[in-house]
Each structure stands twice: as C-alpha cells, then as structure tokens.
N, C-alpha and C positions, 0 to 999 in steps of 0.2 A: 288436476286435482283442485284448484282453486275456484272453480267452477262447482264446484258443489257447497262451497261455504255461503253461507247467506249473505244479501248484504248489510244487513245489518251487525252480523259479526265484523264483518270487515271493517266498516264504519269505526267500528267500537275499538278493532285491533290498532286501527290507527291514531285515533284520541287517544289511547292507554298510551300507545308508543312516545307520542308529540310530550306527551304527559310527564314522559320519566325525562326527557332532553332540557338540558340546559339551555335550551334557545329553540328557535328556528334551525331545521336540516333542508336537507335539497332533497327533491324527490324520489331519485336513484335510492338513498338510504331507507326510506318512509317502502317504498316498492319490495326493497329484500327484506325489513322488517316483517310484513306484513304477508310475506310469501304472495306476491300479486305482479302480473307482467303489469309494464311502464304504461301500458295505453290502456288497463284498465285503474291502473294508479291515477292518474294524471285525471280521465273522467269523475273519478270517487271525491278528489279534490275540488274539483269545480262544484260539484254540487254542495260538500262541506262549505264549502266557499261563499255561496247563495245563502245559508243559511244561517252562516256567520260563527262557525263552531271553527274555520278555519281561516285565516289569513296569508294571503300570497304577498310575498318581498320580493318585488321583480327585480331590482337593481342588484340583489344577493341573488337570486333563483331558489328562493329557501320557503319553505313551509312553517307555521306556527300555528299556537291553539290562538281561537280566536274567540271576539268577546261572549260569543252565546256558551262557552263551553267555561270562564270565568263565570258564568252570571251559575250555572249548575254548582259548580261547584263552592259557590255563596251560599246556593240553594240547601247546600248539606250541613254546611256550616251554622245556617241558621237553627238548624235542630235543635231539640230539649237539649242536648248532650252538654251543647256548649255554652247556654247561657246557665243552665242551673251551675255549671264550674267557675260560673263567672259573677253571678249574683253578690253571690259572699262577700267575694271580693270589692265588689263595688260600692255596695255596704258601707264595709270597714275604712275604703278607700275616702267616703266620703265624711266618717264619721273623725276621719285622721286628717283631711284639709279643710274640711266646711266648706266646699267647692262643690258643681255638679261633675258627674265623672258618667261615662258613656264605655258601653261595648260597640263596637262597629267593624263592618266586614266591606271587605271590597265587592264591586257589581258592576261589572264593565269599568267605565268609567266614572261609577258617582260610589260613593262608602253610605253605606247603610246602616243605621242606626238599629241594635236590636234591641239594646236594653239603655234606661237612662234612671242611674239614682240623686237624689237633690236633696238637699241638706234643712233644716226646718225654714229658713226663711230663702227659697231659690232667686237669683235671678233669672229674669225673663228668657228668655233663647229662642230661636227657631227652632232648633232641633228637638226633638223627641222617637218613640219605638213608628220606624218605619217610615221617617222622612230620610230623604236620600238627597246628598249636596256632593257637588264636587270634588273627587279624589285629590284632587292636583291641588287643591286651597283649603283643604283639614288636615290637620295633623294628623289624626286619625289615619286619611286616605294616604297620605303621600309617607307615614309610618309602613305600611302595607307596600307600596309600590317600591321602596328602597330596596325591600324585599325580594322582589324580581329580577330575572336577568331582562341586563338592558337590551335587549330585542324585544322583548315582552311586551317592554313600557312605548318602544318606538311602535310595534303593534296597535296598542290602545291608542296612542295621540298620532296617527302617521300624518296631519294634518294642521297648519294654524286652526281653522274650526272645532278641531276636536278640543281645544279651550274655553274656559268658560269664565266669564267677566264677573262681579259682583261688586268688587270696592276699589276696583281699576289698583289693585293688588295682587299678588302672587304671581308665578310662572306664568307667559303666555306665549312660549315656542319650547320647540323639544328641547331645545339646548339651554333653555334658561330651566325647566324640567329637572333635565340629566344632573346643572350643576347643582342645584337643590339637594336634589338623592345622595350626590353621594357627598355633601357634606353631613346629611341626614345621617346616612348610612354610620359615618364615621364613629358621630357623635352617639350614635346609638338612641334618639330620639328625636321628632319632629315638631317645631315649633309656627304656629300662623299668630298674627297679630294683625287684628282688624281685617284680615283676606275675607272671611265671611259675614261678619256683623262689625261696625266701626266702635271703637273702645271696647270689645273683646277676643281676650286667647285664650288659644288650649296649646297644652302640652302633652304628646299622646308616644307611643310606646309598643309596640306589637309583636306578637306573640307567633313562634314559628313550628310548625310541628315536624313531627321526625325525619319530614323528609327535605327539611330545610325553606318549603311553601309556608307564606304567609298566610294566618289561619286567621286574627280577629287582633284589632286592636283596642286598647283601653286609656282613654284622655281624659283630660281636666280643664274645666272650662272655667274662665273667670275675670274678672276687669282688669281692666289697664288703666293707668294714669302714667301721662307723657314716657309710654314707650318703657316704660317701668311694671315686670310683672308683680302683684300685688295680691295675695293671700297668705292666707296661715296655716303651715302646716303643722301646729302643734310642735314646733322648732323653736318658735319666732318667726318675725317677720321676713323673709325672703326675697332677697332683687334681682334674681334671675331663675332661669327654668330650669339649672342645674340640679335641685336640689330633689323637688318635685320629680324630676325626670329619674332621680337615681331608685325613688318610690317607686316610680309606676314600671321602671325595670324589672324592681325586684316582684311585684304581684304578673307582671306578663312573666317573668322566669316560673310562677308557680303554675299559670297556666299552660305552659308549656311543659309540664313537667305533667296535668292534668291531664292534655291530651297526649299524651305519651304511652302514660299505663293505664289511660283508658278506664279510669276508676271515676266511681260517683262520690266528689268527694268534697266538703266543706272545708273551703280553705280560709285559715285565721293568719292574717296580718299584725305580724310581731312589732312593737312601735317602734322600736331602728328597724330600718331599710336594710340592714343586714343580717338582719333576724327573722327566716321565715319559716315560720310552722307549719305541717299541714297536719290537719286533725279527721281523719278519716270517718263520717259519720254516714248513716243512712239519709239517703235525703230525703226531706219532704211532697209527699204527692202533690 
C-alpha cells in the first residue's frame, strides 16, 4: 500500500513527524510513523540528507530536522502576520527606552533581522531589515536557540567551523554554546556585550508559540561604558540587563499571546512591565 503514496507525501510525512519530536529519533520510529518499510525509509533519508532538510547523528543512530527545513520555517515566520503584531510593539518599546529595538528570527544558523525601530537620534549599528549575523553572538540568536531541544542546537553547530569569530568573543565550541543556553534559558533572557560590534549590547527576549517552538525574538541595543549597561528606561538610570529584560518579557509574553489566538491585533505597552494591555484594533493596510 505504501507504494502508491507519492513521494513527495512521504517526504512531507516525515518533516511533519521529526517536527512534532522533541529531538532527534532513530529510524525504526520515523519507518512505522510514516507507514514505510526500513529500506525505503533509510533511502528517503539520504536524499532529505543531501538536501539538508534532514540531519543524521551517527554516534546516536537518530535522525533530525535539519537546517534547510529551519530556514522554511523562518520563511513563514517572516510573513505579514508577524511583524505587523510586532510593529507596535516595537514602537512603544522604543518610545519607553530611547534605544533601537529589533524583531529577529532564527535561519539555520545566522538570526535574521525583520523589523528595526530607532529612536530620534539612533546610534549607528550594523544591523538593519534583512542583514543576517550570527545566532550563537546575538542575543536575539541565542534568545531563540535556548529555545530548542539540545539535539537541535548540537544539529546546527555539530562542528568547531560551524562558529563564527567577530570580536574574538562569545561561544566558540558546543560546549561553551550549551553552557551559555541554559544559563540563558534559566534567566529567561540573553545578553552579548561587544560579541558583535565593540562597545555595544543587546538584551533580547523570545517569544514561543503554542507549541512551545521559538517563533521571533525582540532586543535592545545600546552602548556600554566599562562593562556597565547604560540606558534609560524611563525608570532611571539602570546598571544591569535585569531590568530591561523584565520589559522585553513582558512585550514577547504579548506576542506570544498574538500568535496564539491568531488575531490582528495592536498591542499597547502599559509603562510597568507588569502592566500589559492589548487593545484589539483593525490594522492598517
């Protein structure tokens, strides 16, 4: 009977399956998923394999999504849906630190920039809509990657090369990586200091949707003097990312609450952090 399903359903049955797994599985599993015998399993994979939508762990014997099958699913991400839920936010975000503040998505391994708001008088940045930097050295990126199960993450970097230098800062082996994540994880936000531009950070924040996938994260970028972060959140003056960080929770908490019910909706940032409105409007074309 298997023999008459396309292959390109089969293809698809098996991405949807990898998809709902908390990690990498072994073949045998991925074979009775997908109602398919082992020796036409095992070929479907190799070709997945070649084209990068699939990833083999030989030293587990386990299968995984692999990066072309990330970069898709960024690719969806990137839609109207999610920056117009995001705009607002960012907006208001900037209009409550005086800081630039960014939406960004995971892409294999670099975060992608979709949206960038700046305050009347910006500083300079690399970054802007549609330059792409290093997951592992953004806040942004590695806010997103904490997100993943750690097979995932040993997936995307399964090599020293798959690291990327710039200020001979940040992670540069899985294991310096993994401990990053999950002190990240813990804290519930990701901080870089001078890892991409010297005398600048961000503190970034990310937003998960219902099925507990890392959907897009939202950071703040802004100078440093000796190792000291320095902006104004409409607080006072602030000396660490705590404070900032508990902001940018509460606006990834409203967009995850966006992508949830799936509504077009204008969301207003109440000025405590503990205070979040959504005000449900039409949006503009």
């Amino acid at each position: 009977m298997s023999g008459n399903v396309p292959a390109s359903t089969r293809t698809l049955r098996v991405l949807t399956f990898l998809a709902t797994q908390p990690g990498p599985v072994p073949m045998e599993r991925i074979a009775s998923a997908v109602g398919l015998p082992r020796s036409s399993t095992y070929h479907l994979l190799r070709a997945m394999i070649d084209e990068g939508f699939v990833v083999h762990l030989p030293e587990e014997k386990r299968y995984g999504l692999g990066v072309a099958a990330f970069e898709i699913g960024s690719a969806y991400l990137r839609h109207d849906p999610l920056e117009r839920l995001a705009r607002p936010l960012l907006v208001q975000l900037v209009h409550e630190v005086g800081q630039t503040a960014h939406l960004g998505v995971l892409h294999g391994r670099e975060l992608v920039y979709l949206l960038k708001e700046q305050p009347p008088r910006p500083v300079t940045l690399v970054t802007d809509v549609g330059v792409r930097l290093p997951a592992t050295l953004t806040a942004s990126g590695r806010a997103l990657l904490a997100e993943l199960p750690p097979a995932q993450v040993r997936a995307l970097f399964p090599t020293p090369e798959s690291f990327v230098r710039r200020t001979d800062l940040g992670p540069q082996t899985l294991t310096q990586l993994r401990r990053l994540l999950a002190d990240e994880k813990r804290q519930g936000y990701a901080v870089e200091d001078s890892f991409i531009t010297p005398g600048m950070a961000s503190v970034a924040s990310a937003a998960v949707d219902h099925a507990g996938h890392p959907a897009a994260a939202i950071s703040v970028t802004f100078r440093t003097d000796g190792g000291n972060f320095i902006y104004d959140c409409g607080f006072g003056s602030i000396g660490n990312a705590s404070k900032l960080a508990d902001t940018l929770k509460a606006i990834t908490g409203v967009v995850e609450h966006g992508l949830f019910i799936g509504l077009a909706t204008t969301l207003v940032i109440a000025r405590s952090t503990e205070d979040v409105e959504i005000i449900e409007r039409t949006p503009n074309a």
